[in-house]
N, C-alpha and C positions, 0 to 999 in steps of 0.2 A: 661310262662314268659321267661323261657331258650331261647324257639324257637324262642322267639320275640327279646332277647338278639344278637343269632348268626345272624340273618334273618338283623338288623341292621350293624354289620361286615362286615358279606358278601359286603352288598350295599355301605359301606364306602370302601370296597376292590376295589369294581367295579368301584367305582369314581374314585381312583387310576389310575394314566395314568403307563403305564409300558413302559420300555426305549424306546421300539423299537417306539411306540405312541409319547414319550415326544419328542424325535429326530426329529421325522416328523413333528411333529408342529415347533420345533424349524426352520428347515430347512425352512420350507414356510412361518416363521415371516423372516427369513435371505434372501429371495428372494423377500417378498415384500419392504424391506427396502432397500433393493439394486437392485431389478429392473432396472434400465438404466444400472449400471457398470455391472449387467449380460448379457443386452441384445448388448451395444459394444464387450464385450468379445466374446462373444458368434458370432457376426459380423466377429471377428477380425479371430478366430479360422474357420471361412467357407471360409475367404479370402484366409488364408496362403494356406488349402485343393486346394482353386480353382488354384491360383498362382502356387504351388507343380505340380497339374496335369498339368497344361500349360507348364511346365518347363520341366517334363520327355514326354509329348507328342512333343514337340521341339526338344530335345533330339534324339527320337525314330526315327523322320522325318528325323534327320540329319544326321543319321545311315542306314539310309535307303537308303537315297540318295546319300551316300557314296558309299555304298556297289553296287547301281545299276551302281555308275558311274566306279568305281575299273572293274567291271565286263564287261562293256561296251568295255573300254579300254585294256584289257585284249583280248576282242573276236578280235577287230581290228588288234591288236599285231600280234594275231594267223594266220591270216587271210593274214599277210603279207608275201611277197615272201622269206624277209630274216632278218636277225638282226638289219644292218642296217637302212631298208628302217621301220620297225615296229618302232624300237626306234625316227627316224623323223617323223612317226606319229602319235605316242602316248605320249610324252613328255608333251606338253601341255597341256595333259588332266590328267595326272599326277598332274603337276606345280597345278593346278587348286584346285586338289583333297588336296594338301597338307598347302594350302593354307584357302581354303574353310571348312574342314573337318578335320583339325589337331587332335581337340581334339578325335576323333572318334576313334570307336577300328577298324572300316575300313580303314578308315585313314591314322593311324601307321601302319596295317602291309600291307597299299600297299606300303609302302619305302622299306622293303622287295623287295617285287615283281618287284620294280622297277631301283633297285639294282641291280639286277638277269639281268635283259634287259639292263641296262648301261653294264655291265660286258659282257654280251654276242657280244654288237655292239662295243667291243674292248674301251667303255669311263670309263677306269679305274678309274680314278679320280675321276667321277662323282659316279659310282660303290660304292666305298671306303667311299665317306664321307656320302652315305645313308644309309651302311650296320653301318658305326659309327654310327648314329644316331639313327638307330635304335634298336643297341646296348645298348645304353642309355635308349629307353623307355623301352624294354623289360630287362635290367638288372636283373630283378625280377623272371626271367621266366626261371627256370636250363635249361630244353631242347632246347627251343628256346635261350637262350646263348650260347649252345655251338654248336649250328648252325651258329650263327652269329660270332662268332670266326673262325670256321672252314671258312666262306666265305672270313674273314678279313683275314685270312692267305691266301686264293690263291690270292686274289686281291693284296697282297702286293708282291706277286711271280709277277703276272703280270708284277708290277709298278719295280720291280726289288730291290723291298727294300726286302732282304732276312733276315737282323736281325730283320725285323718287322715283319717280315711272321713267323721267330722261336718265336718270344714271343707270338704269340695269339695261334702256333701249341702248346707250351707248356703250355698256362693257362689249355687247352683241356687237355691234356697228367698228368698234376698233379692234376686234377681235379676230384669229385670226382663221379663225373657222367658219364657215360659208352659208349652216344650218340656220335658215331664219333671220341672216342676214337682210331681204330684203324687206322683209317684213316690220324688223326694228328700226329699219329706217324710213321706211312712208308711215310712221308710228311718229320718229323723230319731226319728217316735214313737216307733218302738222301739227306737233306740238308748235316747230317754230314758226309757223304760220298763225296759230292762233293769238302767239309773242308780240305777231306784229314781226319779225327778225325772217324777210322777205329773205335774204342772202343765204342763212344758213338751210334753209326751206330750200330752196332753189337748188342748191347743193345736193340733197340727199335725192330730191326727186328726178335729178340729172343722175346721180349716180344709179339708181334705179333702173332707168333708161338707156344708160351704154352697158349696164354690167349686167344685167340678167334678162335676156332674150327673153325667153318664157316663165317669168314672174307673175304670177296674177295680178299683179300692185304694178304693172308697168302700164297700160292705159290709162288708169288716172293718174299716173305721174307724170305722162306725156301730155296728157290734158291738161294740167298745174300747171305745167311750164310754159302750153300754151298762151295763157291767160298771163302769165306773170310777165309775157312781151308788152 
C-alpha cells in the first residue's frame, strides 16, 4: 500500500511541467497567437541586415575607388617633368576626387597631398586653404595636426603673412606633442632674429640644443648661439 502510495506521487510529480517545460509552452502559445507580428518583425529585421550590407558594401566601393583614383593621380603627378606642368595635369582629377569622394578616408587625406603639389607649383593660396581644411577634418588626429600646422606655417612664410606663420610655428612649440617640434622652433628663432628680439631667438635655438640630440636643425642652432655670445 506504501508502494502504491509513493508509486502515485511520483506520477503526479511527472505530470508536473518544470519551468524550463512550462516556459516553452508558453513561448509557442506566445508565437501562435502572434504569428503575423513575428513574421513582419522578423521581415523587418532581414531588411535593416540586407539595407546595413548594401550601405557598407557602397561605402567600401567608394573607398576604393577613391583610393584607386588618389593613386592614379599621384602616378601622373610623378611622371611629370616638373611642379608646374604635374599640378596642370592633375588638378582636375583632384577637383573630382573631392568632390565625388569627400566623405572618404581617401578623400580627406588627398587634400593633403594635394596641398603639397599647390605649394610646390608656387599656388600658395590654393596650398593654404587645403592644408586649412584639412586641418579641420584631421583636428582629432595629434600627429597629423601638427604636421598640418608645421605646413600652415611655411605656406604663410611663403604668402608672406609672418604673424600667421608665428602662431601655427607656436601652437607646434607649446604643444604637447614632440612631432616637428624642433623644427617650428628654429622656424620661430629666426623669425625672432629677423624681429631684431635677440632673447626670444636665443630661447628657442638653446632649446634646440639641450632638448633634441639628433635634430637636424641642432648645429645651426649651436652655431646661433655661438655668435649671439
Amino acid at each position: 500500500m506504501a508502494e502504491q502510495r509513493v508509486s502515485n506521487e511520483r506520477r503526479k510529480e511527472l505530470e508536473q511541467l518544470d519551468p524550463f517545460q512550462e516556459n516553452l509552452l508558453k513561448a509557442i502559445a506566445y508565437g501562435k497567437e502572434y504569428k503575423k507580428q513575428l513574421i513582419l518583425i522578423a521581415g523587418a529585421l532581414v531588411l535593416v541586415a540586407v539595407v546595413f550590407s548594401g550601405v557598407m558594401y557602397s561605402f567600401q566601393k567608394a573607398e576604393n575607388n577613391a583610393a584607386i583614383l588618389v593613386s592614379q593621380a599621384l602616378t601622373k603627378y610623378a611622371e611629370a617633368s616638373d611642379p608646374d606642368k604635374g599640378y596642370l595635369e592633375i588638378k582636375e582629377d583632384f577637383k573630382t576626387i573631392f568632390t565625388d569622394y569627400a566623405n572618404t578616408t581617401a578623400g580627406k587625406r588627398a587634400k593633403v597631398k594635394f596641398a603639397k603639389i599647390c605649394y610646390e607649383a608656387s599656388k600658395f593660396d590654393q596650398s593654404y586653404k587645403y592644408y586649412k581644411e584639412s586641418l579641420e577634418i584631421f583636428k582629432n588626429e595629434a600627429l597629423m595636426e601638427n604636421f598640418l600646422l608645421a605646413s600652415l606655417g611655411h605656406v604663410s612664410l611663403a604668402r608672406k603673412e609672418i604673424e600667421e606663420a608665428k602662431k601655427y610655428f607656436l601652437q607646434i612649440e607649446k604643444g604637447e606633442i614632440d612631432l616637428l617640434k624642433d623644427e617650428a622652433r628654429f622656424s620661430l628663432a629666426m623669425l625672432y632674429e629677423a624681429d631684431n628680439n635677440v632673447a626670444e631667438s636665443k630661447k628657442m635655438y638653446d632649446k634646440i640644443v639641450t632638448e633634441y640630440e639628433s635634430s637636424m636643425y641642432k648645429p645651426i642652432a649651436k652655431s646661433k648661439l655661438d655668435e649671439m655670445k
